[in-house]
FIKOLZA-1660 file (N, C-alpha, C; in steps of 0.1 Angstrom, whole numbers, plus 5000, padded with zeros to 4 digits):
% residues 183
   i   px   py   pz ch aa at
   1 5008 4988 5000  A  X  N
   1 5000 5000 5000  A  X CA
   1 5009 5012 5000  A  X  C
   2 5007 5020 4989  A  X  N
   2 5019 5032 4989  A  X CA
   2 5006 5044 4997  A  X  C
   3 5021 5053 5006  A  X  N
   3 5014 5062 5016  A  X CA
   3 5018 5078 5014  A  X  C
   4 5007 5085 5013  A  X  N
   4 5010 5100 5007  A  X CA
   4 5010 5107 5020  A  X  C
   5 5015 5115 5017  A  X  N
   5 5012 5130 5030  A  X CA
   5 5000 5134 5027  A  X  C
   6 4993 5133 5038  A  X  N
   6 4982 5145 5037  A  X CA
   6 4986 5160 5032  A  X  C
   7 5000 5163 5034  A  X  N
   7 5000 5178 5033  A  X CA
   7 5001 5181 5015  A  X  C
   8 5002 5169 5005  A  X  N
   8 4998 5166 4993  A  X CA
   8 4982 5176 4992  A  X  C
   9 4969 5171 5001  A  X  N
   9 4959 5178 4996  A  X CA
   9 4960 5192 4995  A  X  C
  10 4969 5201 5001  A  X  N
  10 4975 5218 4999  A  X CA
  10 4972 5220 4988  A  X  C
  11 4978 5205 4975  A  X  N
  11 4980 5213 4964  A  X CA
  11 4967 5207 4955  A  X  C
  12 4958 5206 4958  A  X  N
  12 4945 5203 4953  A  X CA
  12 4931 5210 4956  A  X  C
  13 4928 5213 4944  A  X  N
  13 4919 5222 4942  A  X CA
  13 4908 5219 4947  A  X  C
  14 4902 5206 4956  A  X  N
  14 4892 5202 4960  A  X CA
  14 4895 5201 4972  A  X  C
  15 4905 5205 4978  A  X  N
  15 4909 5210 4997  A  X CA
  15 4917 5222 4998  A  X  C
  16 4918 5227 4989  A  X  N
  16 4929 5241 4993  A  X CA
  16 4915 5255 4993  A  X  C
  17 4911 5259 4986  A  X  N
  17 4908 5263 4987  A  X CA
  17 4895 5270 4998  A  X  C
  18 4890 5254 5003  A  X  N
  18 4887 5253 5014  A  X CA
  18 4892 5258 5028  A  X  C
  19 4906 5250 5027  A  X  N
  19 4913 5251 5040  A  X CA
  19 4916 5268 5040  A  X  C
  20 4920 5272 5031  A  X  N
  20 4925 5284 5028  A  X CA
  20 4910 5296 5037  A  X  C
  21 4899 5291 5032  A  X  N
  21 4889 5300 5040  A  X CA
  21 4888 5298 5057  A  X  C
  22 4884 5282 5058  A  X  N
  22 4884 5284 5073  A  X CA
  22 4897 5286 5077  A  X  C
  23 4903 5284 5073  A  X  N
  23 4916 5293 5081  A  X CA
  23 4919 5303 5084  A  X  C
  24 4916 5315 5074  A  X  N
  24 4914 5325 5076  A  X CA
  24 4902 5335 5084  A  X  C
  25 4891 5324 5085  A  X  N
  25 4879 5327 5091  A  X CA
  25 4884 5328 5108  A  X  C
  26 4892 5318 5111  A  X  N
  26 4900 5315 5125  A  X CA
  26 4907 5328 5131  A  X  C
  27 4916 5330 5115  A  X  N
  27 4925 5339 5121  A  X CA
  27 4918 5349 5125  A  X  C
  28 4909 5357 5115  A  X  N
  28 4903 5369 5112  A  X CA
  28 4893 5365 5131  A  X  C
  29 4885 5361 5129  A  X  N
  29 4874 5359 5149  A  X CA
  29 4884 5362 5155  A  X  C
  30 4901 5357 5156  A  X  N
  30 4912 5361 5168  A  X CA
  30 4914 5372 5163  A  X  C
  31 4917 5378 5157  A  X  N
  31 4924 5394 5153  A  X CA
  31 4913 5400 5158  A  X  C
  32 4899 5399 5153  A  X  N
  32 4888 5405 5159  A  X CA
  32 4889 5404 5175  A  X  C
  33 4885 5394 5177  A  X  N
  33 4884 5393 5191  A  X CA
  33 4891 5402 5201  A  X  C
  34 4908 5399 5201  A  X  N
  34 4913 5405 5208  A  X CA
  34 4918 5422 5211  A  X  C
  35 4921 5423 5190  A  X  N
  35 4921 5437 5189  A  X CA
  35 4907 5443 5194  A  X  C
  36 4893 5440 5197  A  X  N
  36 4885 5445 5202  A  X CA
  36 4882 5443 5215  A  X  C
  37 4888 5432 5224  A  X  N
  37 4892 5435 5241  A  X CA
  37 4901 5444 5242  A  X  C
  38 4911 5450 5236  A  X  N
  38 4926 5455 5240  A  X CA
  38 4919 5467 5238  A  X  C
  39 4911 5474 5225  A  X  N
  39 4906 5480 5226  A  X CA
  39 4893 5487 5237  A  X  C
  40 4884 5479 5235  A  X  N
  40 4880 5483 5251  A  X CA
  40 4883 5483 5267  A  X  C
  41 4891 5473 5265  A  X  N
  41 4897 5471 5279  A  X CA
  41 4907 5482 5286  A  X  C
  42 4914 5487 5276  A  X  N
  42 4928 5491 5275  A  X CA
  42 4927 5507 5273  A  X  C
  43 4923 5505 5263  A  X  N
  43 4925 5522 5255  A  X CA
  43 4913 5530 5257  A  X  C
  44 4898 5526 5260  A  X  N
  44 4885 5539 5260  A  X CA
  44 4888 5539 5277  A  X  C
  45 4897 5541 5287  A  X  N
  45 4897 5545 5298  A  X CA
  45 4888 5543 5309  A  X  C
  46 4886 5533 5305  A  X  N
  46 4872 5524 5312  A  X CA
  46 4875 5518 5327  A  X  C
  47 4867 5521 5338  A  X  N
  47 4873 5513 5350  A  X CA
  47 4875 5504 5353  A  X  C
  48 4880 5497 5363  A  X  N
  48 4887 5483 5361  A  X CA
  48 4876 5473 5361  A  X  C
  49 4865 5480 5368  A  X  N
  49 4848 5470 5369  A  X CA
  49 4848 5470 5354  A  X  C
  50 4844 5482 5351  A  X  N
  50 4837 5482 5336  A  X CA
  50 4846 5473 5320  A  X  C
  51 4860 5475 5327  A  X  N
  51 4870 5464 5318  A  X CA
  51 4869 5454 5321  A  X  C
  52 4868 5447 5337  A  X  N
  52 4861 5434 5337  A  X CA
  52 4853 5429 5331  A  X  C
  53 4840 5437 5337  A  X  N
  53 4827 5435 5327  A  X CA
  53 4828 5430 5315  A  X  C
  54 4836 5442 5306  A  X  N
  54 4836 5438 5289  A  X CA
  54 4842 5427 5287  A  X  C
  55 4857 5420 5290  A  X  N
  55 4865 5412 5294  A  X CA
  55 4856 5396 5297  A  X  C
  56 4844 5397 5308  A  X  N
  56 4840 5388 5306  A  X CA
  56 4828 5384 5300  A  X  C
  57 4820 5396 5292  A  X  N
  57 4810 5396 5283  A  X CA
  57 4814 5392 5269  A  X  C
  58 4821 5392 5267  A  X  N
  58 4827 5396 5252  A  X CA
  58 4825 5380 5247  A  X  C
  59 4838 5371 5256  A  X  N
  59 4835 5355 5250  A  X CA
  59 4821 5351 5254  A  X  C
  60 4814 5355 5263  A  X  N
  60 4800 5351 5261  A  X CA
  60 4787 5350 5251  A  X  C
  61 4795 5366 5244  A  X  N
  61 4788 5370 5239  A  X CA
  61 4788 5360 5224  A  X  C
  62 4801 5362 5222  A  X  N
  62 4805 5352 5212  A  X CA
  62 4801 5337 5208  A  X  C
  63 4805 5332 5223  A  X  N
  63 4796 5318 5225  A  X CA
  63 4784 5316 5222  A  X  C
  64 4778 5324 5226  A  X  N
  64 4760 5327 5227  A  X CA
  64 4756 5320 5214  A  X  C
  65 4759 5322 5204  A  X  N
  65 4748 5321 5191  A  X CA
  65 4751 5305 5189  A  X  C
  66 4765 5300 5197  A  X  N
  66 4766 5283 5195  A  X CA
  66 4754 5276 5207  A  X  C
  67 4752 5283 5213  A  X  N
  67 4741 5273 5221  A  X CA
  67 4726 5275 5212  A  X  C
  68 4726 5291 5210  A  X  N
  68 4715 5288 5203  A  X CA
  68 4709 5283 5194  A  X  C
  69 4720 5286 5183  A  X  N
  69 4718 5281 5172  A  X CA
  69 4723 5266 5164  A  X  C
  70 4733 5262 5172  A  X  N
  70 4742 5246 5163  A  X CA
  70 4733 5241 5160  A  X  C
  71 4719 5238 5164  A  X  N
  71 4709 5225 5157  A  X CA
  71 4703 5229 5147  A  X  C
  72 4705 5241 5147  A  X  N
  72 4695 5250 5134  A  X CA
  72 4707 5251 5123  A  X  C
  73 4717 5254 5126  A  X  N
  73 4726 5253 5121  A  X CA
  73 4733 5238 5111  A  X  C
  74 4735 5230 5118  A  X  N
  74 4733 5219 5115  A  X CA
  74 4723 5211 5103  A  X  C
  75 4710 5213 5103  A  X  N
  75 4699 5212 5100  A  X CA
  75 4702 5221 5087  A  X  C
  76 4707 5232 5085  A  X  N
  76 4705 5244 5077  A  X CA
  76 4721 5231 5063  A  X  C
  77 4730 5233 5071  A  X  N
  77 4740 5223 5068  A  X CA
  77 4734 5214 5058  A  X  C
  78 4729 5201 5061  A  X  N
  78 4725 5190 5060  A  X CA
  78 4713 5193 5046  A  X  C
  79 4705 5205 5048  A  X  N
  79 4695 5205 5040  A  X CA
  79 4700 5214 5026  A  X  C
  80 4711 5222 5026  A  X  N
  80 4721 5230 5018  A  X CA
  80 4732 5226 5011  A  X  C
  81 4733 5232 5000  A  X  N
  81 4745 5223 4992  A  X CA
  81 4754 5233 4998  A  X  C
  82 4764 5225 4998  A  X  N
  82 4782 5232 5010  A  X CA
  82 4784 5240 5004  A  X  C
  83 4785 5240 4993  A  X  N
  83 4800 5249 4989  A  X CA
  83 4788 5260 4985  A  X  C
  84 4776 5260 4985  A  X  N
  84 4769 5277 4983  A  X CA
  84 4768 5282 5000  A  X  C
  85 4763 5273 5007  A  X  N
  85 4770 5279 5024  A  X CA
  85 4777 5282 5023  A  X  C
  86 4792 5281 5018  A  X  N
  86 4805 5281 5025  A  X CA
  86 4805 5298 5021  A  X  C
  87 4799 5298 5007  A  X  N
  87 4798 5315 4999  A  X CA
  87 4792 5322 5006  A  X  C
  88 4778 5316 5013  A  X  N
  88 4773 5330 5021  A  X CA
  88 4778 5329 5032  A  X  C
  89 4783 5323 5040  A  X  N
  89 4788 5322 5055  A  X CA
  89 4799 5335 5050  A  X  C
  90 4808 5334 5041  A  X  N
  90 4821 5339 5039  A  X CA
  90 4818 5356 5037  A  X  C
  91 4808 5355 5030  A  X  N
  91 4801 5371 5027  A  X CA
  91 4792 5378 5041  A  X  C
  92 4790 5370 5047  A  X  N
  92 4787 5366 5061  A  X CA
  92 4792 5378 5072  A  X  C
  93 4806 5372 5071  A  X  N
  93 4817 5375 5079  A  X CA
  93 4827 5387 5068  A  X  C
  94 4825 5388 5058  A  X  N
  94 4823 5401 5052  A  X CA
  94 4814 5414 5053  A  X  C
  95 4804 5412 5051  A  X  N
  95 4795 5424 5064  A  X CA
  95 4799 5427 5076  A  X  C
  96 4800 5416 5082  A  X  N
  96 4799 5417 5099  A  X CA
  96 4811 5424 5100  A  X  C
  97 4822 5424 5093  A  X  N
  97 4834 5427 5098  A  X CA
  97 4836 5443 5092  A  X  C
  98 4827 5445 5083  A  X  N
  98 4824 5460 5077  A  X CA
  98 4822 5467 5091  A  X  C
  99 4808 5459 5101  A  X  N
  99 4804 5466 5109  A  X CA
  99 4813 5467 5119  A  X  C
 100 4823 5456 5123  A  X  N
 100 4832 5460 5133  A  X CA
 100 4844 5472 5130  A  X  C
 101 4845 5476 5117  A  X  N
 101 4855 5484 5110  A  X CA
 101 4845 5498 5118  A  X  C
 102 4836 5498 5115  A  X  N
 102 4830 5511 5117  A  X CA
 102 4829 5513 5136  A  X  C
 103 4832 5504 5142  A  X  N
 103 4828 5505 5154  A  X CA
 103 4843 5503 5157  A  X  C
 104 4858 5502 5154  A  X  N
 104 4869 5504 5158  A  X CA
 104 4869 5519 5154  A  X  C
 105 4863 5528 5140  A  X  N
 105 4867 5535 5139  A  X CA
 105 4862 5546 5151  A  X  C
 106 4849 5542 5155  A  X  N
 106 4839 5555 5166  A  X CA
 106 4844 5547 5176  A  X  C
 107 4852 5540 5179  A  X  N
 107 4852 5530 5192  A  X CA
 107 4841 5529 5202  A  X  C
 108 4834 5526 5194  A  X  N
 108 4823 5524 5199  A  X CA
 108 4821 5509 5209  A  X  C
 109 4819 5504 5222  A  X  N
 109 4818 5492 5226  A  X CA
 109 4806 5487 5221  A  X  C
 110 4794 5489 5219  A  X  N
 110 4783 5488 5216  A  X CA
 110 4780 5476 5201  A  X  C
 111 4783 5484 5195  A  X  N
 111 4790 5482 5181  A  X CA
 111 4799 5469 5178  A  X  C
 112 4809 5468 5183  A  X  N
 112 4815 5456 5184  A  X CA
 112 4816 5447 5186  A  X  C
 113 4805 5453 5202  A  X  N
 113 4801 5441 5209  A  X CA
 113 4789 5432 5201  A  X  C
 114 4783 5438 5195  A  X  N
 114 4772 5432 5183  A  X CA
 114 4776 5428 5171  A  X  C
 115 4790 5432 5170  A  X  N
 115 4794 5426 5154  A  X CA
 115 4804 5414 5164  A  X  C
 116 4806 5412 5179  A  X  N
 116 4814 5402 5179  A  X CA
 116 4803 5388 5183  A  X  C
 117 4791 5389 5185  A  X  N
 117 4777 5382 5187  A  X CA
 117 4777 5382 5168  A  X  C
 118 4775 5387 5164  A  X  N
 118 4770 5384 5149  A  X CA
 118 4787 5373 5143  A  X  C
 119 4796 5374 5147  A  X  N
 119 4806 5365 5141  A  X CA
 119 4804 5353 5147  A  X  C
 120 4802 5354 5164  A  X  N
 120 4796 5341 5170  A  X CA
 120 4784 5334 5159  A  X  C
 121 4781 5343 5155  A  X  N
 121 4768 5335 5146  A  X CA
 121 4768 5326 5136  A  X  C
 122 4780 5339 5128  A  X  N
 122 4786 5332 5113  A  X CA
 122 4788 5318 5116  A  X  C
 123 4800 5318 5125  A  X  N
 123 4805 5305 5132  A  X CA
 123 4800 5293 5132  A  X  C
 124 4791 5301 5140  A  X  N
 124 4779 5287 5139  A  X CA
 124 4774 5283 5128  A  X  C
 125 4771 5290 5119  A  X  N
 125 4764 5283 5104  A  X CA
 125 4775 5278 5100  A  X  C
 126 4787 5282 5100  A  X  N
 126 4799 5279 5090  A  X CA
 126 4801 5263 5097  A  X  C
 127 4802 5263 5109  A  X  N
 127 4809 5248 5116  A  X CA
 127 4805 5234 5116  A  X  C
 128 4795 5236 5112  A  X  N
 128 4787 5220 5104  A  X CA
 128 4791 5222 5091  A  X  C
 129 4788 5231 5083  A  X  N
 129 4790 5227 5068  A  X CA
 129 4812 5226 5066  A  X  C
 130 4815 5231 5079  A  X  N
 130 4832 5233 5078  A  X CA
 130 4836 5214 5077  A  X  C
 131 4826 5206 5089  A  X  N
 131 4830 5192 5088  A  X CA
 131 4819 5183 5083  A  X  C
 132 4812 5187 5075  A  X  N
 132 4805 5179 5068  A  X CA
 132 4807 5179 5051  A  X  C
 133 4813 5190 5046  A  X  N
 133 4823 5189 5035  A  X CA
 133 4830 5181 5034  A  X  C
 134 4840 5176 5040  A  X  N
 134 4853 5171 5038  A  X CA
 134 4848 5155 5034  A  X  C
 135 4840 5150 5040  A  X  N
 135 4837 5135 5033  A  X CA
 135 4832 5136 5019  A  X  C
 136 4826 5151 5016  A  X  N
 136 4819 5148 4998  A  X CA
 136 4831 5154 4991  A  X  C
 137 4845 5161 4994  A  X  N
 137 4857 5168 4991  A  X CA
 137 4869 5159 4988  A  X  C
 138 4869 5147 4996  A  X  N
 138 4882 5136 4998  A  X CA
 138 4877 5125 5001  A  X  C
 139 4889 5115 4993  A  X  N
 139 4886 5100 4994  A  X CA
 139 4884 5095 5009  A  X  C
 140 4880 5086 5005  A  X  N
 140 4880 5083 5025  A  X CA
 140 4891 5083 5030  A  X  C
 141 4902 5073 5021  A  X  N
 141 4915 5072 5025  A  X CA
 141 4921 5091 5029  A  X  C
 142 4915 5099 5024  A  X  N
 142 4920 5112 5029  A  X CA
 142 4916 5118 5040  A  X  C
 143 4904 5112 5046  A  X  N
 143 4899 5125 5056  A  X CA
 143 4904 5122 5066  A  X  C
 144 4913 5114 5073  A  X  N
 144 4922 5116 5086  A  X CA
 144 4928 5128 5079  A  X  C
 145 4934 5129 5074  A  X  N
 145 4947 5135 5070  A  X CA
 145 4944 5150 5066  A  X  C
 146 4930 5150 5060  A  X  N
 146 4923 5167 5063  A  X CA
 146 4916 5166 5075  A  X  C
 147 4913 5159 5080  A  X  N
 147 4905 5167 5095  A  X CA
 147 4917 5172 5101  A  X  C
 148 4933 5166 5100  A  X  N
 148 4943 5168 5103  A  X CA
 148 4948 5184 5101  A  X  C
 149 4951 5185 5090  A  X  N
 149 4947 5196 5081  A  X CA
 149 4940 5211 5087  A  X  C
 150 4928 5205 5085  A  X  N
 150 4917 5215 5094  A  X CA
 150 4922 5216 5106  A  X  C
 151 4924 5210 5112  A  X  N
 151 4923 5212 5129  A  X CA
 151 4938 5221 5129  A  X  C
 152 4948 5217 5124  A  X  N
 152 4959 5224 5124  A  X CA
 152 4964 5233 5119  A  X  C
 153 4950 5240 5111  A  X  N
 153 4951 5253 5103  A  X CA
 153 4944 5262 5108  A  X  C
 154 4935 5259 5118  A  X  N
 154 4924 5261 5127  A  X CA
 154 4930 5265 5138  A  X  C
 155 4941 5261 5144  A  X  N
 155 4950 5263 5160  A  X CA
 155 4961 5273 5155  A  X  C
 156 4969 5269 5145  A  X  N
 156 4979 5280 5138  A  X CA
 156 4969 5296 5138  A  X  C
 157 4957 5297 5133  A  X  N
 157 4954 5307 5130  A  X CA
 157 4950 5321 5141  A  X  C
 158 4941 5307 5148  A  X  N
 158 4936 5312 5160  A  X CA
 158 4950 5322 5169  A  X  C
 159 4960 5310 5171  A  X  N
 159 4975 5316 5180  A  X CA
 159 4980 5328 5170  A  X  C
 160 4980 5328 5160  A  X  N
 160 4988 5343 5147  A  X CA
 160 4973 5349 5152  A  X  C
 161 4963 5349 5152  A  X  N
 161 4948 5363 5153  A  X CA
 161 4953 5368 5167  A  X  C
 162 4952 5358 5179  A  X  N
 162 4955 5365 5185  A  X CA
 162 4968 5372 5190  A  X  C
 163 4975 5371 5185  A  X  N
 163 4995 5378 5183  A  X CA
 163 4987 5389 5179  A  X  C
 164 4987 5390 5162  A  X  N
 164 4981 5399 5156  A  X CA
 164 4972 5411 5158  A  X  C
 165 4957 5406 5170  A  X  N
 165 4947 5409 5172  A  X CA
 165 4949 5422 5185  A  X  C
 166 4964 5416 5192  A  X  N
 166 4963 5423 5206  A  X CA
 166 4974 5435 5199  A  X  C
 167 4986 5431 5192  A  X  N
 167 4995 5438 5184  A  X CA
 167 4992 5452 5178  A  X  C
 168 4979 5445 5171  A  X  N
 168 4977 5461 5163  A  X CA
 168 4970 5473 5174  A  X  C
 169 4965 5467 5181  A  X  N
 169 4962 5478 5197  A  X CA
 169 4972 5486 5208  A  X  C
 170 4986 5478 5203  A  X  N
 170 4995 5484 5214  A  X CA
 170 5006 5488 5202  A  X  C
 171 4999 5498 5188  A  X  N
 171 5006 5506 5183  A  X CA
 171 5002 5520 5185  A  X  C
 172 4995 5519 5194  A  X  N
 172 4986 5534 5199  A  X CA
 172 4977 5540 5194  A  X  C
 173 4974 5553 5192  A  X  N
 173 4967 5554 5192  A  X CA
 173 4955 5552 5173  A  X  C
 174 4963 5550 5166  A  X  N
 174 4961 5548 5154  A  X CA
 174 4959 5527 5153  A  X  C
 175 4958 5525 5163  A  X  N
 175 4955 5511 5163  A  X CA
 175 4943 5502 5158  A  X  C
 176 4932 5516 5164  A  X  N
 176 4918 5511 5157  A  X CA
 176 4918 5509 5143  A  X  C
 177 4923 5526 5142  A  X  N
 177 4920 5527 5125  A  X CA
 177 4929 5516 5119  A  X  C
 178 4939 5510 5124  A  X  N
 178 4947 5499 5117  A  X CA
 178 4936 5488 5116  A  X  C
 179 4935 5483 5123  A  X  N
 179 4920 5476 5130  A  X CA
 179 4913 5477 5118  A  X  C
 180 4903 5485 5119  A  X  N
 180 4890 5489 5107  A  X CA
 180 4896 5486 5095  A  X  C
 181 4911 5489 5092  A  X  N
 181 4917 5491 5074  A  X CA
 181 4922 5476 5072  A  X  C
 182 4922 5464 5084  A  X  N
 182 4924 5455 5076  A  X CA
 182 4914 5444 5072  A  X  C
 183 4903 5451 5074  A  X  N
 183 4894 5442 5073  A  X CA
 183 4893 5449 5054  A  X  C
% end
């Protein structure tokens, strides 16, 4: 039995492409995320209650749309052809990140705090159709070797978002606007 590297599917147009989104979906929620704690925690001169507060609202907030929604989500998955989810999840998280641009630029907490609930959302619709692709994408013999893939392009991105995400906030005060301009 001759044995390939999974890291072979990179160069195939029926996994790269893919991997290449949720990857970047990862990175972009940690960039978001944190450059929007560092931001409010940090820089709107907020008291140490009210930086708590945000600090521990924020991953809640984010969480939130996976309890409510994964079965609907799922269901939405299952009844939808993937790869046209994968296009509106992606456009998705294109809006939403419009709105968080506008709310780094007024630093607004409000604002962010609703576009970081509306990415929680995306999330959710995107994460069933993220692992229920890969068996109609790869031979059987491949999908150890992309869930492998996934999961490891998934952790890499998350660790670089958040580097990234806290980074561009401790360039001062032009950190938002860095913020908003790379989305």
């Amino acid at each position: 039995m001759a044995s390939h590297s999974q890291f072979s599917l990179l160069r195939e147009r029926r996994f790269l492409p893919f991997f290449v989104t949720q990857s970047l979906g990862a990175f972009n929620d940690n960039v978001y995320r944190n450059a929007m704690l560092m931001l409010i925690v940090y820089q709107l001169g907020l008291s140490t209650e009210q930086g708590a507060l945000y600090a521990n609202l924020a991953p809640a907030l984010f969480i939130l749309p996976y309890f409510l929604f994964s079965a609907t989500a799922g269901q939405i998955a299952e009844k939808y052809e993937k790869a046209a989810l994968i296009r509106v999840t992606t456009t998705m998280e294109i809006l939403i990140m419009s709105i968080a641009a506008v709310g780094f630029v007024v630093k607004s907490p409000a604002i962010l705090l609703a576009a970081l609930f509306l990415t929680g959302l995306q999330s959710t619709l995107f994460g069933p159709v993220k692992y229920s692709i890969l068996p109609q994408a790869l031979k059987p013999e491949e999908l150890t070797g992309g869930n492998g893939l996934v999961e490891m392009g998934t952790s890499i991105s998350i660790l670089l978002g958040m580097i990234v995400g806290t980074s561009l906030m401790r360039i001062g005060t032009i950190g938002p606007v860095v913020a908003a301009a790379r989305w």
